[in-house]
N, C-alpha and C positions, 0 to 999 in steps of 0.2 A: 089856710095853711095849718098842718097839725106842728101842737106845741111839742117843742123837743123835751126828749125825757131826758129826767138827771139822778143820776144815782141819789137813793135815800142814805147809801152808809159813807161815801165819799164827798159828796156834791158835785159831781163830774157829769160832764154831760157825755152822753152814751151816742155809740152809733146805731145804725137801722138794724145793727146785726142782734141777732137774739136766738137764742138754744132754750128748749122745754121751756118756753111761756116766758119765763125769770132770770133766765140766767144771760147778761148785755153785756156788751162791749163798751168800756171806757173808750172813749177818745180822747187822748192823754197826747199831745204834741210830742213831735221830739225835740229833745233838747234843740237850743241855736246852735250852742259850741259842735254840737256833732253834725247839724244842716250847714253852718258855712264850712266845717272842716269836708265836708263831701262835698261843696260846690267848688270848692278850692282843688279838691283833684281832680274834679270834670276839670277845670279848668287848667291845670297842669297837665294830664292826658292829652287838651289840645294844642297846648303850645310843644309839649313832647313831639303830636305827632306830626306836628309842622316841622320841626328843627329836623327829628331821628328818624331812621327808617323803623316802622312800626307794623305797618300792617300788610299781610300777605297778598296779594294781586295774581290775575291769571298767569303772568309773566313775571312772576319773581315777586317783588315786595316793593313798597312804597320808600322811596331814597330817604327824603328828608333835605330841607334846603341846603343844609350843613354837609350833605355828602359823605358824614361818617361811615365807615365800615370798621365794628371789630378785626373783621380777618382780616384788611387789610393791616391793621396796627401790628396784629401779631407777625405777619407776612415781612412786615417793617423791622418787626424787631427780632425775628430772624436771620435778617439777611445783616442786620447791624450787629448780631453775636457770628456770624458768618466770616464776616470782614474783620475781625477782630481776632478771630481765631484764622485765619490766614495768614494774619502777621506773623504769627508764634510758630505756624506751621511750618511757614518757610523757612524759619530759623533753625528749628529743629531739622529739617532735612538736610540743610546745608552742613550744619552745624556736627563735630564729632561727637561721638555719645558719653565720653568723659568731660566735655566740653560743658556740658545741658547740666550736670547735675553742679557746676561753677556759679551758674547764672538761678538762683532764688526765684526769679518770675518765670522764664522758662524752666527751673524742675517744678514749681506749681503746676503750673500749664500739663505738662506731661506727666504729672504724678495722676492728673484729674482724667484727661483723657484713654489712660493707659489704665488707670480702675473702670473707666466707663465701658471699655473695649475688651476689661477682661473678666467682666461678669457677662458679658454677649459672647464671649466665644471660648474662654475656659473654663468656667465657672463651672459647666454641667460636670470636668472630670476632677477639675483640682480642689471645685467647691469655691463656693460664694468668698469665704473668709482666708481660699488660696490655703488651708488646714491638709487639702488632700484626701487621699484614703488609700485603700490597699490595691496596690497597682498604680497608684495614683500621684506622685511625689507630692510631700508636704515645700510648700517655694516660700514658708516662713523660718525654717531652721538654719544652719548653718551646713545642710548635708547637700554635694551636688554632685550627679553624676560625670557632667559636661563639664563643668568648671561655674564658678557663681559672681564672674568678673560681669560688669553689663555688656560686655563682648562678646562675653559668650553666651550668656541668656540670649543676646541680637539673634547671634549663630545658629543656635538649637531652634529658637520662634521663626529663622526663614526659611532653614532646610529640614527641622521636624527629626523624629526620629526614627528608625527603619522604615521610612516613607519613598515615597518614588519620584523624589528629588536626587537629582544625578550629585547634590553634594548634602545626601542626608546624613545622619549621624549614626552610625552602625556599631553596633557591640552585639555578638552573639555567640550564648554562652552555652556550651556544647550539652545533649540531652544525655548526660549520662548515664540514667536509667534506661531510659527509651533505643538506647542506642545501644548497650547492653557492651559502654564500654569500661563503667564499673560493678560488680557485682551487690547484690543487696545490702550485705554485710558491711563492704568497702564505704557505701554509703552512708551507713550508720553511723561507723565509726565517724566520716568526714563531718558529718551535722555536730557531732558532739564535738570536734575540734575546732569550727568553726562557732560552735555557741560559748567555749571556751576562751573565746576570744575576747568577748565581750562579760561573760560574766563566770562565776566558777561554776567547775561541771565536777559530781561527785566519781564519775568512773574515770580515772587516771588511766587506766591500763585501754581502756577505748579513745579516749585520748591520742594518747601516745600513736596507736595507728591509724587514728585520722590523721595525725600530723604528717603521716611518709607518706600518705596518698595525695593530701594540700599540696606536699612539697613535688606531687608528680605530675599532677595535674594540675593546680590551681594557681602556683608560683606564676607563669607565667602572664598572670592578666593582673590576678588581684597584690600580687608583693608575697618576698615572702614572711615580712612582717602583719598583712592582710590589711594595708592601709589602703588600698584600691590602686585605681590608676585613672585621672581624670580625660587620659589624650583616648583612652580606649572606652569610657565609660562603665568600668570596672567600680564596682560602690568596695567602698568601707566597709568590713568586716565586725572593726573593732568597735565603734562607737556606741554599738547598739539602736542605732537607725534603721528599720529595717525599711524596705519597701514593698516586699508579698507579708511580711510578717517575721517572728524571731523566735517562734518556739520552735521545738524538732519536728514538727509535721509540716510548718510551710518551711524549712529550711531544708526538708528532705523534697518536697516536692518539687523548689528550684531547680537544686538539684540532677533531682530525677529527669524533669521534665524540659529545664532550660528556663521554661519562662520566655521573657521579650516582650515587652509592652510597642505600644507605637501612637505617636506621637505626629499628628500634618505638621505636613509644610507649608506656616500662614503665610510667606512670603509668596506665595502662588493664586492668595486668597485675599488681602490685605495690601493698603498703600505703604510704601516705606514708613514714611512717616507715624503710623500710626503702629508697628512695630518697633520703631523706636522706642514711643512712647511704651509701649506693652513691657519694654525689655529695663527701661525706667522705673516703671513701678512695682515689675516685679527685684527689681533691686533693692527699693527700698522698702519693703514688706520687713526686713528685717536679720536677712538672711547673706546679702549680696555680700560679695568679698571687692575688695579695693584691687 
């Protein structure tokens, strides 16, 4: 038998292994603490894979004596937030919508469901934070076309607005430009009466005859103080809210053009209840009236 070699500058004995003549391999063990810490997870890998389903098979995967399934846990503790949220559901449907916001655990319940519901199916027009845009109504202010009772947000969210719901909510507001039932002038004057409304306008005398054309045309929807009128969906003039915009170019384009946005009818799309809930949390956004 040949004598095994040991290193001259360690005193370690070397394996068979050898590069350019000189240059050996220590045989340096591994540590114990690192060989039983790996004998230890062989051995936990086997009793894992006795108990848990582990390893893949032509037909699916290896059970495990224990019969655990993840997905069924999950499947479990869906059907137990299921059953939980049916309680509150039926309440809420039975229940009157001045009623829900009495009751502190059901307005939770439906404040959470009704934000849940209304970044899935509003959010792409009114925006995520319900902020709005142009065209858009902001549903955190105190401005409502419909009225901002939870009645009537119910109202507007089942029949929509200029929708093809036999009880949708209709306002339309004549194209006076397009229709060429006011003349351009006539118009000009009207934006400056109406921007007057809301804030000072420096021509007085354009004023003044916007105000006879308001009073000829416009009285009849919007007041003739230009406070609106909620049963027609007539907006506020005066507050400086606007909904296409409030300088004289989107005030003449209204105008001009009429406008009308529109608005589904989720009641056609949606369970009762989760209308409810919609018309719940856009109540309390900040904006709802009592």
């Amino acid at each position: 038998m040949s004598k095994k070699h040991i290193d001259e500058i360690s005193g370690v004995e070397t394996t068979s292994h050898v590069w350019d003549d000189d240059l050996r391999e220590l045989n340096n063990p591994l540590p114990k603490w690192w060989l039983y810490t790996f004998y230890a997870c062989i051995l936990w890998a086997v009793v894992f894979w006795y108990f848990y389903p582990s390893w893949p098979t032509m037909n699916g995967y290896t059970k495990g004596s224990l019969g655990f399934s993840q997905r069924a846990e999950v499947m479990s503790d869906v059907a137990k937030g299921v059953a939980a949220q049916t309680t509150f559901r039926k309440q809420i449907e039975a229940m009157p919508l001045a009623d829900v916001a009495k009751n502190p655990e059901l307005l939770r319940f439906a404040s959470a469901a009704g934000s849940a519901s209304f970044q899935t199916n509003c959010a792409p027009c009114h925006g995520r934070g319900a902020q709005g845009a142009v065209g858009y109504p902001n549903l955190n202010d105190d401005d409502w076309l419909w009225g901002g009772k939870v009645e009537d947000i119910e109202k507007t969210l089942l029949y929509g607005i200029r929708g093809d719901h036999a009880e949708t909510r209709v306002s339309i507001m004549p194209k006076f430009g397009i229709d060429g039932t006011l003349k351009p002038a006539e118009i000009d004057a009207t934006v400056a009466y109406v921007q007057s409304l809301s804030k000072p306008v420096a021509d007085t005398a354009l004023v003044t005859q916007g105000k006879a054309v308001y009073a000829e045309q416009c009285v009849a929807c919007h007041g003739e103080n230009g406070k609106g009128n909620l049963e027609m969906g007539a907006p506020n003039l005066t507050d400086g809210i606007w909904l296409y915009g409030g300088d004289a170019k989107a005030i003449r384009e209204s105008i001009w053009s009429g406008r009308g946005g529109m608005m589904p009818a989720w009641g056609t799309r949606l369970d009762k209840t989760t209308i409810k809930s919609l018309a719940v949390y856009v109540h309390t956004l900040g904006g709802g009236k009592n």
